[in-house]
C-alpha positions in Angstrom: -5.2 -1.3 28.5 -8.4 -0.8 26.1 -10.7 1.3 26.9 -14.5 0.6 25.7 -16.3 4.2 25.6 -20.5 4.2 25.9 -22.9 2.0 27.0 -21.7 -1.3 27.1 -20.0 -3.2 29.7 -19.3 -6.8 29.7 -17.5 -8.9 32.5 -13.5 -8.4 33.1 -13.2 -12.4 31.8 -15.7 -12.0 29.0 -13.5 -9.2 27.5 -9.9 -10.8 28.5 -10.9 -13.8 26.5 -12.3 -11.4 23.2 -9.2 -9.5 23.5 -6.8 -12.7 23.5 -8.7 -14.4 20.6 -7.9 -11.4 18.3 -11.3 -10.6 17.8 -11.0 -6.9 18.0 -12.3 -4.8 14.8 -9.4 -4.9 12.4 -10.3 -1.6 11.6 -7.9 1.4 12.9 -9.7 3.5 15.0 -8.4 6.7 16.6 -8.0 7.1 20.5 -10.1 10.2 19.5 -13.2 8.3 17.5 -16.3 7.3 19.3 -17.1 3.5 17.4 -16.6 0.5 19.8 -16.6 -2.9 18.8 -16.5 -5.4 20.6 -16.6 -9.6 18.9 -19.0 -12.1 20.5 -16.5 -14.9 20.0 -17.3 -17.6 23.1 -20.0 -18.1 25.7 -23.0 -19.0 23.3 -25.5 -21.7 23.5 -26.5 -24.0 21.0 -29.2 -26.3 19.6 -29.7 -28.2 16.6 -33.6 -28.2 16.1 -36.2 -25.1 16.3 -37.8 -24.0 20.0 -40.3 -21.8 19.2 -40.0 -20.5 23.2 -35.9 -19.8 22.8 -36.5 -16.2 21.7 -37.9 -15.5 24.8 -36.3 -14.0 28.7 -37.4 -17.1 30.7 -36.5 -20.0 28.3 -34.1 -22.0 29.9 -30.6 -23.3 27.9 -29.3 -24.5 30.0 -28.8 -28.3 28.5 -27.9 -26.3 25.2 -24.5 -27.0 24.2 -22.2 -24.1 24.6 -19.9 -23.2 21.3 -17.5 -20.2 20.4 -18.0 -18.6 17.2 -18.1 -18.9 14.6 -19.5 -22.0 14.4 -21.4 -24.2 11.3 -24.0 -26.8 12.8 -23.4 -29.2 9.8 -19.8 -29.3 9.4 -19.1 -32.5 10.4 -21.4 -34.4 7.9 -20.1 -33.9 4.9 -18.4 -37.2 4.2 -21.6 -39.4 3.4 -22.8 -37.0 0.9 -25.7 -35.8 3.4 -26.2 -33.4 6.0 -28.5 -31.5 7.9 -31.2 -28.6 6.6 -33.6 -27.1 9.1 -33.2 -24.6 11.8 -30.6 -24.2 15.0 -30.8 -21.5 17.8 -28.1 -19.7 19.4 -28.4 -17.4 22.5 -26.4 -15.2 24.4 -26.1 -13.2 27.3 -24.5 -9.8 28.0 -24.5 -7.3 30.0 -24.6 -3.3 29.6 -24.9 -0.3 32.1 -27.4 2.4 32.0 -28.3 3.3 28.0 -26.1 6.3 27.5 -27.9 9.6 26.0 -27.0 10.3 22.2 -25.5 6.9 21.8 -26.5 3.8 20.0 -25.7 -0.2 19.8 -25.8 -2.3 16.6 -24.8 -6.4 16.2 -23.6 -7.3 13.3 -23.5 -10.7 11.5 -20.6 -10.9 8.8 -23.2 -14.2 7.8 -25.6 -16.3 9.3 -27.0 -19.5 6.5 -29.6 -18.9 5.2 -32.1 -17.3 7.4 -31.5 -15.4 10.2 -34.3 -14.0 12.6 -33.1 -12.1 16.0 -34.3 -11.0 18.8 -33.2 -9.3 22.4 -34.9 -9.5 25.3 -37.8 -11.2 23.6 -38.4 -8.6 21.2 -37.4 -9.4 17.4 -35.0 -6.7 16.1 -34.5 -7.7 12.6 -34.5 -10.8 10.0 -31.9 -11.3 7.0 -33.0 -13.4 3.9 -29.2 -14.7 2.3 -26.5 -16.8 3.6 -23.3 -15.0 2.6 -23.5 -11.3 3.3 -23.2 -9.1 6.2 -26.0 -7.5 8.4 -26.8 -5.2 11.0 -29.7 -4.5 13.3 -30.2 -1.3 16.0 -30.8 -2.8 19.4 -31.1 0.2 21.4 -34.6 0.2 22.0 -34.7 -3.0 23.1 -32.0 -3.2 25.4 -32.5 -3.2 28.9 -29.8 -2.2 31.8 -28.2 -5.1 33.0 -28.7 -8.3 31.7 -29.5 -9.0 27.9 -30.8 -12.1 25.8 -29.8 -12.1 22.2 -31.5 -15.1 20.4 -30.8 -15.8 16.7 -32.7 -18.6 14.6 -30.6 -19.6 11.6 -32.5 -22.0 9.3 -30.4 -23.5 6.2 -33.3 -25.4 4.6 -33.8 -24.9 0.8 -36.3 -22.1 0.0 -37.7 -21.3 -3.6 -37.2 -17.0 -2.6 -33.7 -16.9 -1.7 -30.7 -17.5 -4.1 -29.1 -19.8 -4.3 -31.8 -22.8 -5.1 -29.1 -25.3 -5.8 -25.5 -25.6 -6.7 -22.7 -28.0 -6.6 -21.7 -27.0 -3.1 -23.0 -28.0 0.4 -24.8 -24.9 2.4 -23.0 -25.5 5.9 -25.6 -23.8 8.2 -25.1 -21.3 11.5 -23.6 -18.3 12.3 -20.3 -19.5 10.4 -19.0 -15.9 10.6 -17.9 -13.5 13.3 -20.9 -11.6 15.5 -20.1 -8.2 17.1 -21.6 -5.4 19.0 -21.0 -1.6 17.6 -21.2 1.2 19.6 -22.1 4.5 17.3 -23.2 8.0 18.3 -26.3 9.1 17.6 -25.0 10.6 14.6 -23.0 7.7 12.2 -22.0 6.7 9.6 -25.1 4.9 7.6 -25.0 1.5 9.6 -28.1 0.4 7.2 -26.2 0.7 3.9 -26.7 -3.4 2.9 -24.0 -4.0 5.7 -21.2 -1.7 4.1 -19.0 0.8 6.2 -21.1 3.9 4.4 -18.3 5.1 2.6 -17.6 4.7 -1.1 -14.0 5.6 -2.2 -13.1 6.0 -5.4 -10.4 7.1 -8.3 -12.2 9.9 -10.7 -9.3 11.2 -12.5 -5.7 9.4 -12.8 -2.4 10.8 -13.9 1.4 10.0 -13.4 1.0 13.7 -11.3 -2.0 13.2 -9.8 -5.3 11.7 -8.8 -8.5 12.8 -8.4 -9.8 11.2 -5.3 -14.2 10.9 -4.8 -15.6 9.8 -1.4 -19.4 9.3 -0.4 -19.8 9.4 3.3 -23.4 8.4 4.5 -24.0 10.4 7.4 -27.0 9.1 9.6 -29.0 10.7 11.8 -30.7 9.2 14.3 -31.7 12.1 16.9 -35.1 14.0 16.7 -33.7 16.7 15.9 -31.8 18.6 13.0 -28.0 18.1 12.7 -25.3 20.1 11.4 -21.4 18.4 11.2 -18.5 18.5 9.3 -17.1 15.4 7.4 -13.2 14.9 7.3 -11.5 12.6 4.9 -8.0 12.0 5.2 -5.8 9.5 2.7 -2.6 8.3 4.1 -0.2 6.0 2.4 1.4 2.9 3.2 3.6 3.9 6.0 1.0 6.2 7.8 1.4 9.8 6.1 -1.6 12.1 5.1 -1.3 12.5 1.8 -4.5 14.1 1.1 -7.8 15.7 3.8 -10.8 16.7 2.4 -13.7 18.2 4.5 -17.2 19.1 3.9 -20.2 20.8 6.6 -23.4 19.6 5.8 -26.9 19.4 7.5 -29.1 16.1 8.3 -32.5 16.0 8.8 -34.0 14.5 11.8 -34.5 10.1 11.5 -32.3 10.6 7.5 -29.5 10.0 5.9 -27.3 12.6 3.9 -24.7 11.6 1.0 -22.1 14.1 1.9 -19.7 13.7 -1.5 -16.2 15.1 -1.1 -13.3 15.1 -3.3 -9.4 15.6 -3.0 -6.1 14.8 -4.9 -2.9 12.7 -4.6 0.3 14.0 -6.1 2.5 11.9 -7.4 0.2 8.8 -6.7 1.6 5.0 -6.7 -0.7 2.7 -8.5 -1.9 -0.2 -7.8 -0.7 -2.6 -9.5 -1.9 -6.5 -8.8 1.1 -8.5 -8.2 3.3 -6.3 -9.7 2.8 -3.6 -6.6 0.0 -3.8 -4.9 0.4 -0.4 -3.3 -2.4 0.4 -0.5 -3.7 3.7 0.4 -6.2 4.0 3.3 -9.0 6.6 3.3 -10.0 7.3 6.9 -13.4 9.4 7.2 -14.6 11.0 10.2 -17.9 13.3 11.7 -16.6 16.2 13.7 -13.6 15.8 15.6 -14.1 12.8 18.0 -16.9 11.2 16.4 -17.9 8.4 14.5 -15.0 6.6 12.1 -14.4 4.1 9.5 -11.7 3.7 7.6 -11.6 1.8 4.1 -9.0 0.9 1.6 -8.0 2.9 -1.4 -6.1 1.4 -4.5 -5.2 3.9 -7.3 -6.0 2.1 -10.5 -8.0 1.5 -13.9 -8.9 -1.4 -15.3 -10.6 -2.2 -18.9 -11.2 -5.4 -20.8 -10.4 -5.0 -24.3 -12.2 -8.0 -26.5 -8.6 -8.3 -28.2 -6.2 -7.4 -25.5 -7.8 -8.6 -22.9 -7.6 -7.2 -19.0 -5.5 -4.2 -18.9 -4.3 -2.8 -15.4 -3.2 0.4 -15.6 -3.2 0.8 -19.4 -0.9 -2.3 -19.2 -1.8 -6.6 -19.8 -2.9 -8.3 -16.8 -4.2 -11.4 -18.1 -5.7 -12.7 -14.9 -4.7 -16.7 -14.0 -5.3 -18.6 -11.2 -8.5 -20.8 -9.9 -11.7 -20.5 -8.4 -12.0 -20.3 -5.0 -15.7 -22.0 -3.7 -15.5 -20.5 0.2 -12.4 -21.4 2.5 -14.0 -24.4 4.1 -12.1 -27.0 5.9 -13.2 -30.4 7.0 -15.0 -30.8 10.3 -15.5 -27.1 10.2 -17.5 -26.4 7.0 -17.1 -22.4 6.4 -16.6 -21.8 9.9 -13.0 -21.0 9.1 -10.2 -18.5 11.2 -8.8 -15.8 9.3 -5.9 -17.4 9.6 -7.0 -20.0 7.2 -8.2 -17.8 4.9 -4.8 -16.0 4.6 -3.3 -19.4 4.3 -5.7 -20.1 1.3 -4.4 -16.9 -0.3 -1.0 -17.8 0.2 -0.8 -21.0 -1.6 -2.7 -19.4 -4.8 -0.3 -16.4 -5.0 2.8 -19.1 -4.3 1.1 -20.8 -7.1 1.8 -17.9 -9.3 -1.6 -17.1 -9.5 -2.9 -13.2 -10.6 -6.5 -13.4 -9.8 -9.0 -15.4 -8.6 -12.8 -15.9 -8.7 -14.6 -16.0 -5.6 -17.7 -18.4 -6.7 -20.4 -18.9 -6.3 -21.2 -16.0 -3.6 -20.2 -13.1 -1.1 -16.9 -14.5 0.2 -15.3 -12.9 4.0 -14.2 -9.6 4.1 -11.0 -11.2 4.9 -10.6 -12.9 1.6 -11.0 -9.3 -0.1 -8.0 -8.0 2.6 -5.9 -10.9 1.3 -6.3 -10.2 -2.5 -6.0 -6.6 -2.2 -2.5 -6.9 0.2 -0.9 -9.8 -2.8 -2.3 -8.0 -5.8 -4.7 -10.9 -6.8 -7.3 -9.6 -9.4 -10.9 -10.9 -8.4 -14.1 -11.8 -10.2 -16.7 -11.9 -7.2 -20.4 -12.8 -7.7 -23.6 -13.5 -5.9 -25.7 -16.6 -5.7 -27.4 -16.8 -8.7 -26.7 -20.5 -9.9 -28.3 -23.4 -11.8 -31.7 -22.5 -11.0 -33.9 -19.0 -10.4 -37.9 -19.0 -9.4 -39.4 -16.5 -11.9 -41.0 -14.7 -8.7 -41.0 -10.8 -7.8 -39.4 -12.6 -4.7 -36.9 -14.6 -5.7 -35.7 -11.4 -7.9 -35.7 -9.5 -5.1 -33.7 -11.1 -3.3 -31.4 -11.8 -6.0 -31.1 -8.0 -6.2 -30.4 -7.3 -2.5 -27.8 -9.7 -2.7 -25.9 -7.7 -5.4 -26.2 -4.7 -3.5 -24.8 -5.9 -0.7 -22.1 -7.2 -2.3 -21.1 -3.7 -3.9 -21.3 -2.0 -0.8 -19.6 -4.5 1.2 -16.6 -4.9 -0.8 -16.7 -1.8 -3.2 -13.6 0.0 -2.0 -11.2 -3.1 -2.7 -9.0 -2.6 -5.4 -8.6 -6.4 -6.2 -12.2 -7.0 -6.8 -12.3 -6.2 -11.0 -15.8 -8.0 -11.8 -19.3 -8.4 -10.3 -20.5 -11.6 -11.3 -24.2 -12.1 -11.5 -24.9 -15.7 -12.4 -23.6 -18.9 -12.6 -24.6 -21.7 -14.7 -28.3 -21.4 -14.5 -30.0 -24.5 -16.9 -33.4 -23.0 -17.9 -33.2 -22.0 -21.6 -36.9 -19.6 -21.1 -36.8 -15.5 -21.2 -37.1 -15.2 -17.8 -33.5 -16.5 -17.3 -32.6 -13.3 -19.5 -35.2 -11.0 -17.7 -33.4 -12.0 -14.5 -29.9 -11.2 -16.0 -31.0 -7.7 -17.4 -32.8 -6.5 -14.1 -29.2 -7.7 -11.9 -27.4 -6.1 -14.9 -29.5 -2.5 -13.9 -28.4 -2.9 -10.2 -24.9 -3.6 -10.9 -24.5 -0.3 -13.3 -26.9 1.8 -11.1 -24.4 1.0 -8.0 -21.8 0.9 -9.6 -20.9 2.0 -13.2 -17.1 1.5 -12.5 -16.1 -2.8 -13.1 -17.5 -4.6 -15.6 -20.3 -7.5 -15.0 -20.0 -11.1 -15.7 -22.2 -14.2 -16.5 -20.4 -17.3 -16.1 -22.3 -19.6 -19.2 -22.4 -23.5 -19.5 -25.1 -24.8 -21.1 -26.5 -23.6 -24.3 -25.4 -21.6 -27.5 -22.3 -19.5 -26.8 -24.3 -16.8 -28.2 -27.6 -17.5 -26.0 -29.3 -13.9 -25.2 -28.6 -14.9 -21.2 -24.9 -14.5 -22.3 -25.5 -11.4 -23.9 -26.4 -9.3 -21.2 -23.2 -8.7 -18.9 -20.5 -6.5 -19.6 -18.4 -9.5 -20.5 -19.0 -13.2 -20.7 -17.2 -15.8 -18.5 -17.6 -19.4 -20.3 -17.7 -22.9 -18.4 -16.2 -25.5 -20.0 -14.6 -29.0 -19.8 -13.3 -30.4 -22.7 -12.2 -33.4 -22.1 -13.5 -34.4 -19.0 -17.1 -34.6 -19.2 -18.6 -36.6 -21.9 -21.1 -34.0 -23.0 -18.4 -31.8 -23.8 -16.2 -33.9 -26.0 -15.5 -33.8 -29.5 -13.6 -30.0 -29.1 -10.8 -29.0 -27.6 -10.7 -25.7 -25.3 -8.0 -24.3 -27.3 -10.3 -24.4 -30.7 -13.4 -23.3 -29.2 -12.3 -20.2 -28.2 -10.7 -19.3 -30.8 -13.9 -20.2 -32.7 -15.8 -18.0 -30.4 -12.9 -15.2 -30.8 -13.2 -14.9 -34.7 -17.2 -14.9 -34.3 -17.9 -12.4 -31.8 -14.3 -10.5 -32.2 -16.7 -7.2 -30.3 -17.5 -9.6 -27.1 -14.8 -9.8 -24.5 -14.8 -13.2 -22.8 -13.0 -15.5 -20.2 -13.0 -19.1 -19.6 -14.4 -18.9 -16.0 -14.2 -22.6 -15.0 -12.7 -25.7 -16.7 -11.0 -28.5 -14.2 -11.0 -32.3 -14.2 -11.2 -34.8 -11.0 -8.4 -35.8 -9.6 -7.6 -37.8 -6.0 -4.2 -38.8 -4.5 -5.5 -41.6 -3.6 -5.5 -42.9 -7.2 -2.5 -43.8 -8.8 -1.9 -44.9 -12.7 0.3 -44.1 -15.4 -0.6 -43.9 -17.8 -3.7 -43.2 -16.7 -5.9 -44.1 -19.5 -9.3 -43.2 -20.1 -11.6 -42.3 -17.1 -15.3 -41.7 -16.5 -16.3 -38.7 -14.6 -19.0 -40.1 -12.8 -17.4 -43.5 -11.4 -14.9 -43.6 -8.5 -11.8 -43.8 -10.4 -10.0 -40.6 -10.6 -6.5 -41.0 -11.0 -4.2 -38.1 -10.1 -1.9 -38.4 -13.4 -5.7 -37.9 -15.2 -6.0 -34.3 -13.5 -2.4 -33.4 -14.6 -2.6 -34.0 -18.3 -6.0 -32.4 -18.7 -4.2 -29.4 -17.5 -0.9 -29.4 -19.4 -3.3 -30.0 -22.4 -6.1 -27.2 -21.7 -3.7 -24.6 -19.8 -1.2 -24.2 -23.0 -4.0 -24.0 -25.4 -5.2 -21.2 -23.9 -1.6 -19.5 -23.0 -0.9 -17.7 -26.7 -5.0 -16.3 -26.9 -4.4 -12.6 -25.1 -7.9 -12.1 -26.0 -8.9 -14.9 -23.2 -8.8 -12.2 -20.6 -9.5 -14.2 -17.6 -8.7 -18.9 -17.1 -9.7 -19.7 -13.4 -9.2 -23.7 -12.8 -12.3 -25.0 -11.4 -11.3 -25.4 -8.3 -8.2 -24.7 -6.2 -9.6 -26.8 -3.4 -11.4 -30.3 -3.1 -14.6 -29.0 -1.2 -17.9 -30.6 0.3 -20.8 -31.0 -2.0 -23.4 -33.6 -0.9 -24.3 -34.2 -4.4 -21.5 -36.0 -5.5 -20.7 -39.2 -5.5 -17.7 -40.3 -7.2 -13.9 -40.1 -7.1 -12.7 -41.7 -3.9 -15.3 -40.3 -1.7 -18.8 -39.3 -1.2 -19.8 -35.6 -0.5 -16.5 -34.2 -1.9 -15.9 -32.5 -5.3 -11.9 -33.7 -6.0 -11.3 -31.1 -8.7 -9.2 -29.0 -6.4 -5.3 -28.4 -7.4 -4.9 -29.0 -3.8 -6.4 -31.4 -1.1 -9.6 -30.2 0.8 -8.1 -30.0 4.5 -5.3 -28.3 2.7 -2.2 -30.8 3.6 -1.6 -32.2 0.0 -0.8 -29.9 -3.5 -1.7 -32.3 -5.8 0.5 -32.7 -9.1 -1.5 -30.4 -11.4 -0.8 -27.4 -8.8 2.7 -27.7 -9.5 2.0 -27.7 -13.3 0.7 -23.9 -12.8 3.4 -23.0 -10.9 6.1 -24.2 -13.2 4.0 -21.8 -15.9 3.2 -19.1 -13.6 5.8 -18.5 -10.7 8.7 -16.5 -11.4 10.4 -18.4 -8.3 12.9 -21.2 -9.1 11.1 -24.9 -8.6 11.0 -28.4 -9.2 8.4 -31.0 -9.0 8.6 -34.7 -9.6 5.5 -36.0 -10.2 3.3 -39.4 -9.9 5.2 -39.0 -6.5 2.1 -41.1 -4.5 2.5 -43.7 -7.2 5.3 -45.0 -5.2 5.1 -49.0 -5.9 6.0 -50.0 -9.3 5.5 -53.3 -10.8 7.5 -52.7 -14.0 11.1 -52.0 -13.9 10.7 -49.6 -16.8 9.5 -46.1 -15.8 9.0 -42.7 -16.7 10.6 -39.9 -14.5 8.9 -36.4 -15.3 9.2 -33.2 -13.5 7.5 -30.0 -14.0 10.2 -27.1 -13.4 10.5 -23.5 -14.4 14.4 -23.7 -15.3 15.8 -24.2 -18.2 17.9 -27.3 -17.4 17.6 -30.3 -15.0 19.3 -32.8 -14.0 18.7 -36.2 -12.9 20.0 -38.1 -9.6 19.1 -41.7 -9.6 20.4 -43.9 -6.0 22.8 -40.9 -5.4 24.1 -41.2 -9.1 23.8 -38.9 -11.4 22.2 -39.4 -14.5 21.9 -36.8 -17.6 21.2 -33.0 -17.4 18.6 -32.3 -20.3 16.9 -29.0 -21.7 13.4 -28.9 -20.0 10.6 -28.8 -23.0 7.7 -26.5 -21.9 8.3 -26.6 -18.1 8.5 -30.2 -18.4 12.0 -32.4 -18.0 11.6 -36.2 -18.8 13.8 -39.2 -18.8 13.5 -43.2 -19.2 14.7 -44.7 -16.2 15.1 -48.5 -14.8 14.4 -49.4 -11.7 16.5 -51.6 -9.8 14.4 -54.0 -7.2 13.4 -52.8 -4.1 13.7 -48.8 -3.2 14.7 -46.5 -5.8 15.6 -42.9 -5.1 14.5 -40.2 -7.4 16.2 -37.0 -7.4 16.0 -34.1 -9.8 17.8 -31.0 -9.4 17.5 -27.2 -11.1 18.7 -23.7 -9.9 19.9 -24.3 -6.6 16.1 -26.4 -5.8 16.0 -30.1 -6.1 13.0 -32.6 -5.7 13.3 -36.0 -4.5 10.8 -39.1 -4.4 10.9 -42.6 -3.5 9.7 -45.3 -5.6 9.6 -49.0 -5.1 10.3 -51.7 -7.7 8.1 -54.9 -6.6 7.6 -57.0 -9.3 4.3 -59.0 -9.2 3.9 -62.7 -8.2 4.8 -64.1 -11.5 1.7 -66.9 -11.9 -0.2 -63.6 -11.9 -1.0 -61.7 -15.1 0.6 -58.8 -16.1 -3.3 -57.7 -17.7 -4.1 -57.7 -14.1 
């Protein structure tokens, strides 16, 4: 049975239910360590509107509608291509026993969109200004024994000071992530470090024999009084050993914060290695010998972008492929997604054969970083700075705090390679590139390690707002939209390659519509902007654009644009409002459209098969074209149980001409032990009725 040390106490059922809905700190913490935490999954009230009274003891709720966490107020509108903007409250009671002496209570938001203002017991402890980062607030002075009120207002409504000012996404408001109490000595771990566990991990020196291990610990002291402890970092491995301890006395002043640094070495250190090995340390830090504890990851690597090259991992090419990944959102549920799905949306990319993705256009769930560092998947992660910026000291501000807490939050996770700090913004003034430079400062001041990125759409390649970041990340769609025609993706960059041979650069989005609910082939031409996007489109605009980009090492980075259909009120096209249909799978996740399968003939090791123009499964010509992307060398074709011809497969495709008899036709192909299989129907039509039609 858990114990919970310190001050709070919360009903039997209250912590029964927490326990069983896995909401326990995934953190390990020692018998021996003093941090509690305790997720506030169920049992909060909810409304849709602003009551300026609901902060407040006496307000009454009762008519609210109770929800579990988390929870996105908006979720369910995305269909009609609009939703709701404005402000929801959510309250909740708990309960805690005496305050105890030299202890203290924080909550924690892992989000809240976009604006979030709290208070407890009527008294406002804190407000956060950003809708995809993590945030604490100390509540000890305002709690009182027995019953406690926490009230949050969460308002998602544009505003011209907080980034992002528009994107091609919807902004699902509400507490859409997990909200926890942590119990802390007096003396903790910094618990104001821009919502990071105040503890920077990090690989100084690296050879085969040995590693040279750095760790910041922020040690806070909140007593009156000065504070002497020691500070004990221990590495184990995988399976649990201490490999390495390092320890350190130090002395904090009264109401401050000390950076205690401490340093240590690994012999005979496993690297790691993206998908290769992705071998995972764990640094586990503590004060004293029962007191506060966090424990971070550690991954024992380099990386460096060379402009010819391209990424190297470990002094070795990791050219990183796979797609863009905009929030693991489901329909009816906005972002308001289970860890579980999250680890499902990792799953399919690495099955994919992807080795990196980019986490756009903000601070994604710590979960997602977990994922990518337990499969080895390289990420490019960024903040919210997209289409549009206010040149404000506010808006800037903001911008910055962003960026800093997305280094603190996820800086110990080996997957994440790139900070990205913009996205696609359309002004073509200086203070665009004034912007860029003062982000670029942050990012090296915090941390000089990984490299920066601007992702760039819309004016000269060469454009000083593209000039600033460590490396450039290029958007571009050749061949789908009509503003970007008359060049082929291949070309261009190696037309940018033999200009700016010094500048290291990726293609950080480039995608075409595509909905499985649209069925031709050929497909013809198609218009981006009208409601016709026919599957077998999406699929050749890959094969095209993916292979011309497959022999340029110097490309160090291709991310799809997107790996997920996804809600964005703005668009209305394809075969539904509110949804961007770019994704190489379906937006509630059930159907891997055909162009998914083209990656994964190119990018999975693992034997497969895949017939496609599978949902165009009524034909009205007897004359057809059976194609199947496959990673084997040979296939062989199975037509109404017969078989056919076994052919060489040309550049992970296999075709063959094949005539349909009448009625259902089954389609089989066959490779490697793995075999595909489809059913398509011959029905020829009425014969008054022209074949034009």
């Amino acid at each position: 049975m858990m114990r919970w040390t310190g001050m709070v106490a919360f009903a039997f059922l209250l912590v029964l239910t927490t326990l069983m809905a896995g909401a326990v700190d995934a953190q390990p913490v020692s018998p021996r360590a003093s941090r509690s935490v305790l997720t506030l999954g169920p049992g909060w009230q909810f409304a849709r509107g602003d009551y300026p009274q609901a902060s407040g003891v006496a307000f009454d709720d009762k008519n609210w509608t109770s929800v579990t966490l988390p929870h996105s107020f908006d979720a369910a509108e995305e269909g009609d291509g609009s939703y709701y903007r404005g402000p929801a409250w959510y309250r909740r009671v708990f309960t805690v026993t005496a305050p105890t002496p030299g202890r203290r209570l924080f909550v924690q938001f892992d989000a809240a969109a976009t604006v979030a203002d709290v208070w407890l017991n009527g008294k406002h402890v804190g407000r956060h200004e950003g809708g995809y980062a993590a945030f604490r607030f100390d509540i000890t002075a305002a709690l009182v024994p027995g019953r406690n009120i926490l009230a949050v207002r969460v308002d998602n409504s544009a505003t011209r000071t907080i980034a992002p000012l528009s994107g091609d996404f919807t902004v699902f408001g509400g507490l859409y992530r997990p909200v926890s109490l942590i119990e802390t000595d007096d003396l903790h771990f910094d618990m104001n470090d821009h919502g990071g566990p105040g503890i920077y991990a990090r690989v100084a020196s690296l050879t085969p024999e040995r590693t040279g291990i750095s760790v910041l610990a922020r040690v806070s002291n909140a007593t009156g009084s000065r504070k002497r402890a020691t500070v004990t970092s221990r590495i184990l491995d995988a399976e649990g050993r201490q490999v390495a301890l390092m320890r350190r006395a130090t002395t904090i002043a009264p109401g401050q914060t000390a950076v205690v640094p401490l340093q240590g070495e690994v012999a005979s250190p496993r690297r790691w290695d993206g998908v290769r090995d992705p071998y995972l340390y764990r640094v586990v830090t503590q004060i004293g010998e029962a007191g506060d504890q966090v424990t971070v990851p550690l991954g024992i690597r380099t990386i460096r972008i060379d402009p010819t090259q391209g990424l190297l991992l470990n002094g070795k090419p990791y050219p990183l492929r796979g797609a863009n990944l905009q929030h693991s959102a489901r329909p009816g549920i906005g972002n308001a997604v289970s860890r579980e799905q999250i680890v499902e949306d990792f799953a399919i990319l690495r099955e994919m054969g992807s080795t990196g993705v980019r986490l756009a256009h903000f601070q994604h769930p710590q979960a997602a970083y977990e994922e990518a560092d337990r499969l080895g998947l390289g990420l490019w992660t960024e903040i919210g700075v997209v289409g549009e910026i206010e040149d404000t000291p506010a808006f800037r501000a903001n911008a910055a705090q962003q960026l800093r807490e997305l280094i603190a939050q996820t800086y110990n996770h080996p997957s994440v390679m790139i900070w990205g700090i913009g996205n696609e913004i359309y002004a073509d003034d200086p203070s665009v590139t004034r912007l860029l430079e003062s982000l670029q400062k942050v990012a090296k001041e915090t941390d000089p390690s990984r490299p920066t990125a601007y992702a760039h759409c819309c004016q000269a390649d060469d454009h000083p707002k593209a000039m600033v970041s460590d490396v450039i990340g290029f958007n571009r769609y050749f061949g789908w939209y009509k503003d970007q025609s008359g060049q082929t993706l291949g070309r261009w960059a190696a037309g940018f390659h033999a200009t700016h041979p010094d500048r290291a650069f990726a293609v950080s989005e480039y995608g075409a519509g595509g909905s499985i609910r649209h069925q031709a082939d050929p497909p013809g031409d198609v218009d981006p902007a009208s409601d016709w996007h026919p599957e077998q489109y999406q699929s050749e605009y890959h094969e095209r654009n993916s292979r011309e980009l497959a022999d340029k090492p110097y490309v160090f980075a291709a991310f799809v644009w997107v790996a997920f259909d996804f809600a964005s009120a703005g668009r209305h096209e394809g075969d539904r409002r509110g949804i961007n249909d770019k994704g190489l799978v379906t937006y509630d996740r059930q159907t891997r459209k055909d162009a998914y399968y083209w990656y994964q003939a190119n990018w999975s090791d693992k034997p497969m098969v895949h017939i496609t123009s599978r949902r165009h499964n009524v034909r009205r010509t007897p004359d057809v074209e059976v194609k199947a992307y496959t990673n084997a060398g040979t296939a062989t074709l199975f037509v109404n149980g017969t078989e056919q011809t076994t052919i060489s497969t040309e550049g992970q495709i296999a075709r063959w001409n094949v005539l349909l008899r009448p009625g259902p036709n089954r389609i089989e192909v066959r490779v490697l032990g793995q075999s595909d299989s489809v059913e398509w129907s011959y029905l020829p039509a009425p014969s008054m009725i022209s074949p034009a039609d």
